[in-house]
PyMOL commands that place a pseudoatom at each C-alpha (Angstrom):
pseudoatom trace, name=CA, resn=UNK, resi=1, chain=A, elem=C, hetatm=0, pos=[-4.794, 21.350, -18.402]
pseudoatom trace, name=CA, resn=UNK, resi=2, chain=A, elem=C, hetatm=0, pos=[-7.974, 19.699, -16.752]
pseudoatom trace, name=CA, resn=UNK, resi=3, chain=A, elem=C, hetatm=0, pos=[-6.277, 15.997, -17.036]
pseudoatom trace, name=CA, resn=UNK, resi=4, chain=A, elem=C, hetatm=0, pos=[-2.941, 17.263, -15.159]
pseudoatom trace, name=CA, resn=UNK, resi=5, chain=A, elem=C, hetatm=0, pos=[-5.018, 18.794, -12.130]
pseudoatom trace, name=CA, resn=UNK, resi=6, chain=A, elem=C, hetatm=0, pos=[-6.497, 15.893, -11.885]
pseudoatom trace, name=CA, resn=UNK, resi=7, chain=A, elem=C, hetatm=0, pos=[-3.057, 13.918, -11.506]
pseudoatom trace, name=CA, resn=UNK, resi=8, chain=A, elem=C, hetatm=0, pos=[-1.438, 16.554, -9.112]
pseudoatom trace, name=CA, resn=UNK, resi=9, chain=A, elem=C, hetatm=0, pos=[-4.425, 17.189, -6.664]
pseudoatom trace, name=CA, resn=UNK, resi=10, chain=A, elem=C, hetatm=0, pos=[-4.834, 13.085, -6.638]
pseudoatom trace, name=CA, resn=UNK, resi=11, chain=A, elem=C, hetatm=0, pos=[-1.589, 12.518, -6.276]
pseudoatom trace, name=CA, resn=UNK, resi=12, chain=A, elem=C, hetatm=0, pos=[-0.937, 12.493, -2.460]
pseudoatom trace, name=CA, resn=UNK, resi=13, chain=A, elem=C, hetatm=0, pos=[-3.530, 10.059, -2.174]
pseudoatom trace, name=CA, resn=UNK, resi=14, chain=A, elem=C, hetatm=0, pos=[-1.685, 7.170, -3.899]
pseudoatom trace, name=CA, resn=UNK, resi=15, chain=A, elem=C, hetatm=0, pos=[1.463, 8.679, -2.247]
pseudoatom trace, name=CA, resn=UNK, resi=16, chain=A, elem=C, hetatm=0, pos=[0.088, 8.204, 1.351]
pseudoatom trace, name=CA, resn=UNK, resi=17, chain=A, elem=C, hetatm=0, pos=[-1.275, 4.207, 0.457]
pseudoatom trace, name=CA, resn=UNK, resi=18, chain=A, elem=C, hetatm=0, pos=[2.095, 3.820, -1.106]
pseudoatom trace, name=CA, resn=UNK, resi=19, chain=A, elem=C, hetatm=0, pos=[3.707, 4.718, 2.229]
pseudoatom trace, name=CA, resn=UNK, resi=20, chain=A, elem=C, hetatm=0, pos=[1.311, 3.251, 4.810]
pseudoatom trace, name=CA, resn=UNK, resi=21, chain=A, elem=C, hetatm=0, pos=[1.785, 0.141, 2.605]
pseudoatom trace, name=CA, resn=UNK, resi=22, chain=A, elem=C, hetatm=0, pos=[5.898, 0.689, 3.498]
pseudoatom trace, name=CA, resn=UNK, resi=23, chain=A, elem=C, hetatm=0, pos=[4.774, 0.816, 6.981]
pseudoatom trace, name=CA, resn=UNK, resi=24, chain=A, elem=C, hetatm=0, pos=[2.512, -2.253, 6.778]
pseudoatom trace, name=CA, resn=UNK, resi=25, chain=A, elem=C, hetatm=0, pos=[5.880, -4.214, 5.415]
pseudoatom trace, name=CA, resn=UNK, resi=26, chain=A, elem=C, hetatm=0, pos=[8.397, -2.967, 7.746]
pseudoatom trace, name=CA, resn=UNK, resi=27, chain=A, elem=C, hetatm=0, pos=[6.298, -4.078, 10.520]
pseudoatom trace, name=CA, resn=UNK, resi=28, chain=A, elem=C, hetatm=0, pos=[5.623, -7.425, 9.434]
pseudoatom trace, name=CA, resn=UNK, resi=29, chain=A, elem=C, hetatm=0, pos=[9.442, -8.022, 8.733]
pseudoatom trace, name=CA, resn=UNK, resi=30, chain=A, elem=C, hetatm=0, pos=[10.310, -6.650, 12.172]
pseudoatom trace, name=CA, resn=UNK, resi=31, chain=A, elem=C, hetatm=0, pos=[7.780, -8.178, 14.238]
pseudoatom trace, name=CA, resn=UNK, resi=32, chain=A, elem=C, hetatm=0, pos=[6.726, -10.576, 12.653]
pseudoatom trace, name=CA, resn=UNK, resi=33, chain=A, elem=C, hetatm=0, pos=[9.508, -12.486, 10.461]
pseudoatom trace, name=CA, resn=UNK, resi=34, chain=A, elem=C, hetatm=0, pos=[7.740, -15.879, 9.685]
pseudoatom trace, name=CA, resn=UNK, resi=35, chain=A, elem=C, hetatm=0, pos=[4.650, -14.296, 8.642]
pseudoatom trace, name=CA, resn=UNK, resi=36, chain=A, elem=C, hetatm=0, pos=[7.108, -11.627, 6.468]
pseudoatom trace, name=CA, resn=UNK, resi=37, chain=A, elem=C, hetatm=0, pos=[8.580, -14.804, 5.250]
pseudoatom trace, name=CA, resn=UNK, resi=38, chain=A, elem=C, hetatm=0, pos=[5.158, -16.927, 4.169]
pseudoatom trace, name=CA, resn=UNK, resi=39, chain=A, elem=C, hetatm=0, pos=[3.708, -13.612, 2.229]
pseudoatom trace, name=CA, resn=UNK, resi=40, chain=A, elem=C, hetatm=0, pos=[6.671, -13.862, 0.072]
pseudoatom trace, name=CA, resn=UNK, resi=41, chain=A, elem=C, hetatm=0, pos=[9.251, -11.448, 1.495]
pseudoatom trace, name=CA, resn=UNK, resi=42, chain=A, elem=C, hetatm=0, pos=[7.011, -8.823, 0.239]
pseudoatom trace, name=CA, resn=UNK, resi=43, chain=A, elem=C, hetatm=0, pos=[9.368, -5.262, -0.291]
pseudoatom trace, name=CA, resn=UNK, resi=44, chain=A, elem=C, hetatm=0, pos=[8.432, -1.811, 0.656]
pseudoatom trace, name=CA, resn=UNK, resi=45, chain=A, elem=C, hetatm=0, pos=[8.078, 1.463, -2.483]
pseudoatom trace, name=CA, resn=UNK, resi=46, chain=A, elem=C, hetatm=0, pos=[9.987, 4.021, -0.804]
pseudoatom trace, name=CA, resn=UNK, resi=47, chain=A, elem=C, hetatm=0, pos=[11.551, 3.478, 2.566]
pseudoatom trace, name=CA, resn=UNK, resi=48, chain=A, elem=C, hetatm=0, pos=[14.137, 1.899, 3.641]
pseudoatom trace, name=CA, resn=UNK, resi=49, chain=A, elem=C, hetatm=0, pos=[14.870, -0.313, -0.036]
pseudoatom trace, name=CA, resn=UNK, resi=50, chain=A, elem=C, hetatm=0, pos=[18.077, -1.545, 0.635]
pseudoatom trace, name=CA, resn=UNK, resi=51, chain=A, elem=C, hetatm=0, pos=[17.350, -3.573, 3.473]
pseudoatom trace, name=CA, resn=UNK, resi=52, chain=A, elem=C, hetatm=0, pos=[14.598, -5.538, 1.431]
pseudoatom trace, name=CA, resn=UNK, resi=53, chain=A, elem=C, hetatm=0, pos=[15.780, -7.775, -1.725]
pseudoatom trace, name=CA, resn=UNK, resi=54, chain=A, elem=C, hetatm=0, pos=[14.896, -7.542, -5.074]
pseudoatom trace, name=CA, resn=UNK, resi=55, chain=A, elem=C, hetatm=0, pos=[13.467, -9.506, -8.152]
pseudoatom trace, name=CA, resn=UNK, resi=56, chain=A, elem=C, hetatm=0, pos=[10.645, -11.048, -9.387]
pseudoatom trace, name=CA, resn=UNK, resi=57, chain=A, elem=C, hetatm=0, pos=[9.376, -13.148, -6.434]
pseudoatom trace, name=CA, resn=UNK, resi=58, chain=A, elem=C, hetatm=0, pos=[9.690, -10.088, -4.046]
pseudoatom trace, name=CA, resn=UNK, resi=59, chain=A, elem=C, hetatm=0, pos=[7.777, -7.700, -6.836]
pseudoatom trace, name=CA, resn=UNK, resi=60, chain=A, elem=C, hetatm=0, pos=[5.365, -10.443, -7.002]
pseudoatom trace, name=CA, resn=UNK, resi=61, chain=A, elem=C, hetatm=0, pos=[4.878, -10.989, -3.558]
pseudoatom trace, name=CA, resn=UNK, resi=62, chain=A, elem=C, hetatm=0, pos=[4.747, -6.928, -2.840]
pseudoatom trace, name=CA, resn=UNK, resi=63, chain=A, elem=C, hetatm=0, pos=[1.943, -6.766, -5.652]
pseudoatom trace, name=CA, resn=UNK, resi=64, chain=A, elem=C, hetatm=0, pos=[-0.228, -9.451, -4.544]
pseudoatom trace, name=CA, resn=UNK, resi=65, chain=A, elem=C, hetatm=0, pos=[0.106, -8.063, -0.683]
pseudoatom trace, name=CA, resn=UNK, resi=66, chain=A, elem=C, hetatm=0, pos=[-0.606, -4.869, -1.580]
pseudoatom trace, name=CA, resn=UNK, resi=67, chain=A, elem=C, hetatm=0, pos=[-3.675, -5.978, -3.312]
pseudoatom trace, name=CA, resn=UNK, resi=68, chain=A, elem=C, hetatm=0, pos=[-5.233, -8.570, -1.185]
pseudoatom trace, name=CA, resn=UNK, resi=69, chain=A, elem=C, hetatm=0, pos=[-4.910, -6.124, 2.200]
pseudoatom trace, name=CA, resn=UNK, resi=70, chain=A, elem=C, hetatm=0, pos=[-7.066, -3.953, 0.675]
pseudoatom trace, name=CA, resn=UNK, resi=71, chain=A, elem=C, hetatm=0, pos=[-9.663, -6.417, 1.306]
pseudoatom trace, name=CA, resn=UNK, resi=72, chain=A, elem=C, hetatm=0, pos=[-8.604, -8.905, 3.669]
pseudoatom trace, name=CA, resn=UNK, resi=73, chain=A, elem=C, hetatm=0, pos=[-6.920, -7.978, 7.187]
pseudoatom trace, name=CA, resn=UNK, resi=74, chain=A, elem=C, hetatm=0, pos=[-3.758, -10.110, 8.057]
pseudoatom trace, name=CA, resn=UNK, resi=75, chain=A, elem=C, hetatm=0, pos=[-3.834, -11.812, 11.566]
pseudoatom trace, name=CA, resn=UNK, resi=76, chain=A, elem=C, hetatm=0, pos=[-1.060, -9.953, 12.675]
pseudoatom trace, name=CA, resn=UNK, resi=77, chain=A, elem=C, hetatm=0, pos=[-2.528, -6.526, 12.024]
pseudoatom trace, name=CA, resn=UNK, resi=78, chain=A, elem=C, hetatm=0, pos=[-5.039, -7.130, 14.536]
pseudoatom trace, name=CA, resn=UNK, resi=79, chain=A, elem=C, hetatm=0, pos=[-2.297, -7.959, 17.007]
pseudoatom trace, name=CA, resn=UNK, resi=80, chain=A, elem=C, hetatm=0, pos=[-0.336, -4.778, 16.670]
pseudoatom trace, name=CA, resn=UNK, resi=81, chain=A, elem=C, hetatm=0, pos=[-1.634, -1.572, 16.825]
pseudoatom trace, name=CA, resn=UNK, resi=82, chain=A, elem=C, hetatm=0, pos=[0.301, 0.327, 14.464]
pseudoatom trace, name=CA, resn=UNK, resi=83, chain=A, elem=C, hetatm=0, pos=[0.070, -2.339, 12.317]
pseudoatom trace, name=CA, resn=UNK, resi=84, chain=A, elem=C, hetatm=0, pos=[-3.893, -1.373, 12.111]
pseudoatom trace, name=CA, resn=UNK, resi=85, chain=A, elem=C, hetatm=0, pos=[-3.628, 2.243, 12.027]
pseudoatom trace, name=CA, resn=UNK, resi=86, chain=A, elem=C, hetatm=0, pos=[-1.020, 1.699, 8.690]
pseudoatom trace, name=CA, resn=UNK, resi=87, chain=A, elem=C, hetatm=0, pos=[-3.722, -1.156, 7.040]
pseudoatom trace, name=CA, resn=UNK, resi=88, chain=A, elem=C, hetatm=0, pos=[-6.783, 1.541, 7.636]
pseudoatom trace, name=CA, resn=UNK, resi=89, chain=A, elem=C, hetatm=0, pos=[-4.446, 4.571, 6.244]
pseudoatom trace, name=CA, resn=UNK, resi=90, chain=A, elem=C, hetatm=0, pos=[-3.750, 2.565, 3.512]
pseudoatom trace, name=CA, resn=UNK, resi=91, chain=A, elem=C, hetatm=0, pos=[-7.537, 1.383, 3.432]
pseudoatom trace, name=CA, resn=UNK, resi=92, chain=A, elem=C, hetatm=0, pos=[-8.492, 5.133, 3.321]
pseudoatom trace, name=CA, resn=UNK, resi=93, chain=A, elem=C, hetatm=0, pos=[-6.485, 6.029, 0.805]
pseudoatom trace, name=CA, resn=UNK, resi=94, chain=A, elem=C, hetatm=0, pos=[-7.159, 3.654, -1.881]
pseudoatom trace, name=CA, resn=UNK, resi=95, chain=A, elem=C, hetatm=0, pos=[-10.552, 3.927, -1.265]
pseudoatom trace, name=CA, resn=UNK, resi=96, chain=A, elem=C, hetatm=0, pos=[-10.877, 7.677, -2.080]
pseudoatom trace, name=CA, resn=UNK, resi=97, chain=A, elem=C, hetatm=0, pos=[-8.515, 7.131, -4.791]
pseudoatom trace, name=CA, resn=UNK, resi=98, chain=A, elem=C, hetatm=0, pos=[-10.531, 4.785, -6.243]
pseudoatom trace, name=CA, resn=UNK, resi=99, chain=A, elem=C, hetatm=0, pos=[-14.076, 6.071, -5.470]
pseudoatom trace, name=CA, resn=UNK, resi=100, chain=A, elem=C, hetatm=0, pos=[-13.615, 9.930, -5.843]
pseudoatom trace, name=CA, resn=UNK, resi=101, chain=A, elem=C, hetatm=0, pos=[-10.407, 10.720, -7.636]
pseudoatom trace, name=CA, resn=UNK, resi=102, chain=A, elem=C, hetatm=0, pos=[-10.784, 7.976, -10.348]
pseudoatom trace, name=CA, resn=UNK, resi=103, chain=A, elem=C, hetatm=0, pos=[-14.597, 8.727, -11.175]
pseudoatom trace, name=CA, resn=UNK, resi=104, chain=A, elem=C, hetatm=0, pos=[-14.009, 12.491, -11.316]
pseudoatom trace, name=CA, resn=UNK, resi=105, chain=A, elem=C, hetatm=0, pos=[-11.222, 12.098, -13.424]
pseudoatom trace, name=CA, resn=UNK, resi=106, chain=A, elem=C, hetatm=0, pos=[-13.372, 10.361, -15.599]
pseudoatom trace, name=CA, resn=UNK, resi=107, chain=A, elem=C, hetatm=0, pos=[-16.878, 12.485, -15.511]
pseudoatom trace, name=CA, resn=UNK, resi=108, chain=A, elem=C, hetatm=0, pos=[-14.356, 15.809, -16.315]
pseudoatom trace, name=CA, resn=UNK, resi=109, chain=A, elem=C, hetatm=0, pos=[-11.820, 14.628, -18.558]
pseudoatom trace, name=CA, resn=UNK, resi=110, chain=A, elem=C, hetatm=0, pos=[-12.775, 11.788, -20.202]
for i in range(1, 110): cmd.bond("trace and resi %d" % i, "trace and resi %d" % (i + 1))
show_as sticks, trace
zoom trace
């Protein structure tokens, strides 16, 4: 029972870096194409799928952004505003993931 707690009260966090990472794309591929375009046409999780293309370069390209964000700021989220608020949600959210939910999960159920 412990281990499924765990998953459900953790849950929303990956769900809101998951979604502030859909913001993060939409906004680079809105307002700023050529940089959309030199990250690899990177796709979004949830919203708005259709309008973003599918396969392996695009799955690559969504992976590696969604990993090297955490840690290193794009140029063009320091130009936009909204851009920023989406990078530190997603910032935020990883972060507890990864440095509360993770090592709890481990101290109780592992």
């Amino acid at each position: 029972m412990l281990p499924q707690l765990f998953i459900i009260l953790s849950s929303p966090l990956v769900i809101v870096a998951m979604l502030a990472f859909d913001d993060l794309v939409i906004i680079e591929k809105e307002r700023f194409p050529q940089q959309w375009k030199n990250d690899g046409s990177p796709a979004t999780f949830f919203r708005k799928r259709n309008q973003f293309e599918r396969g392996v370069k695009a799955s690559f390209s969504t992976n590696k952004c969604s990993l090297v964000w955490l840690f290193s700021a794009p140029q063009w989220t320091k130009q936009d505003e909204k851009a920023a608020n989406a990078l530190r949600r997603l910032r935020i959210a990883a972060a507890a993931w990864n440095l509360v939910a993770m090592p709890l999960f481990i101290f109780f159920v592992v």
